[in-house]
N, C-alpha and C positions, 0 to 999 in steps of 0.2 A: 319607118317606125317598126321595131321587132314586137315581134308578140310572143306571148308565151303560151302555150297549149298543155293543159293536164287531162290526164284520164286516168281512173282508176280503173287496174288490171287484177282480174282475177287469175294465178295459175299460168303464170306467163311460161314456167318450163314444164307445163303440161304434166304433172307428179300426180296431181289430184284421181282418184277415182270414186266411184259411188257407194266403196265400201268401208275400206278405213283409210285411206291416206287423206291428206290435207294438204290443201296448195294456199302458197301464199299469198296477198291482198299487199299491191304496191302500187304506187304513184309512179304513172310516167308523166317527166315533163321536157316538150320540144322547145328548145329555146334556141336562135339563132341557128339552127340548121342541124342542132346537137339535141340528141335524144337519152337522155338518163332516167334512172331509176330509183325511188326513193321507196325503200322498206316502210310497210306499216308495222312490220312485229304482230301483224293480225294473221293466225292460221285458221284455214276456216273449209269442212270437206264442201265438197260440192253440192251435196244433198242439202244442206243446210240452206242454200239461196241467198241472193246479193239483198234481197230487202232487208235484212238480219241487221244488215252494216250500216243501215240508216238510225237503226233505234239506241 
């Protein structure tokens, strides 16, 4: 049986810092042995915190 595994990644190429840049908010998802990335189109800096993205 395959499974599928997601995680939301914040800043996967590491751009963000704590002053003005903004790193992006994407979907990984492992499927069959294959790992891809699914853009949220959410920029978000780091100061700002992941609980943000739940409201």
């Amino acid at each position: 049986m395959k499974t599928v595994t997601l995680k939301v990644v914040f800043d996967r190429k590491h751009v963000a810092d704590n002053t003005k840049n903004t790193g992006l908010v994407q979907v990984e998802v492992i499927y069959d042995r294959r790992q891809m990335f699914i853009s949220t189109g959410i920029l978000k800096a780091s100061y700002e915190g992941c609980l943000t993205l739940l409201m």
